[in-house]
C-alpha positions in Angstrom: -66.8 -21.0 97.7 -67.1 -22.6 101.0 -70.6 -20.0 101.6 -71.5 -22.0 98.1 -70.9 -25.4 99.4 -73.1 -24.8 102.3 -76.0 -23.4 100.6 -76.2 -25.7 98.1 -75.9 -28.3 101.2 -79.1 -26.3 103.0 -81.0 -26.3 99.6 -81.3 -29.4 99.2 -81.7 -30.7 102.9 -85.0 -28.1 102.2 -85.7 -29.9 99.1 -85.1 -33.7 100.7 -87.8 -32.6 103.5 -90.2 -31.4 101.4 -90.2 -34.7 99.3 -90.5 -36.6 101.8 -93.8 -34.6 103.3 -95.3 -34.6 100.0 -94.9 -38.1 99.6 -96.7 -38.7 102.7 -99.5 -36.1 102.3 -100.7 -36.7 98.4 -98.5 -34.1 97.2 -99.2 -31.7 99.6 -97.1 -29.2 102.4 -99.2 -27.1 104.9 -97.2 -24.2 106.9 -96.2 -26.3 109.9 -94.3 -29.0 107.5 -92.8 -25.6 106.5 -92.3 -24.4 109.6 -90.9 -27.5 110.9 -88.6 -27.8 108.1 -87.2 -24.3 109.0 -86.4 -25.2 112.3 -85.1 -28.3 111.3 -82.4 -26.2 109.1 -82.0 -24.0 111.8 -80.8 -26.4 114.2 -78.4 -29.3 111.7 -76.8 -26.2 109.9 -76.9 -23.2 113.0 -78.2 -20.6 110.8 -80.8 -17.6 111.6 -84.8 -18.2 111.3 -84.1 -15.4 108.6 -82.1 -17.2 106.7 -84.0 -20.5 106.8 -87.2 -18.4 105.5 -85.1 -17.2 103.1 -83.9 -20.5 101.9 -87.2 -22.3 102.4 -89.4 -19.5 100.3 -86.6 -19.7 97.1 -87.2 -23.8 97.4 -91.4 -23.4 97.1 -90.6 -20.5 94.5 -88.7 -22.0 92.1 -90.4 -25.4 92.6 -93.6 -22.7 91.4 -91.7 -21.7 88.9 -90.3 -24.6 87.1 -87.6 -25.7 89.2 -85.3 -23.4 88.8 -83.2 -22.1 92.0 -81.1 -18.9 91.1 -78.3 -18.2 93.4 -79.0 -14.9 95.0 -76.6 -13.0 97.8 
């Protein structure tokens, strides 16, 4: 549960950031607000650059998609 808790908590750090970019740029994120974001992640929660790709991709995804962020292992 505690690996729960922390994703969710990394989610929506991901999903705070990107608001706040698109707000700025008229709706729009370019690959170095992405990138930027990542390392943010990276550094407040000490995870991998994998991980953050990981966690940063399902965020754009489901935000493609609807919205929708399935929990996957």
């Amino acid at each position: 549960m505690k690996n729960y808790k922390k994703w969710c908590k990394m989610i929506r750090f991901i999903i705070n950031e990107f608001e706040k970019i698109s707000k700025k740029n008229k709706g729009k994120i370019n690959l170095i607000n992405i990138w930027d974001t990542e390392f943010k992640l990276e550094k407040k929660f000490k995870v991998r650059s994998k991980t953050s790709q990981k966690l940063s991709w399902q965020v754009l995804e489901s935000r493609r998609n609807g919205g929708f962020i399935p929990y996957v292992r």
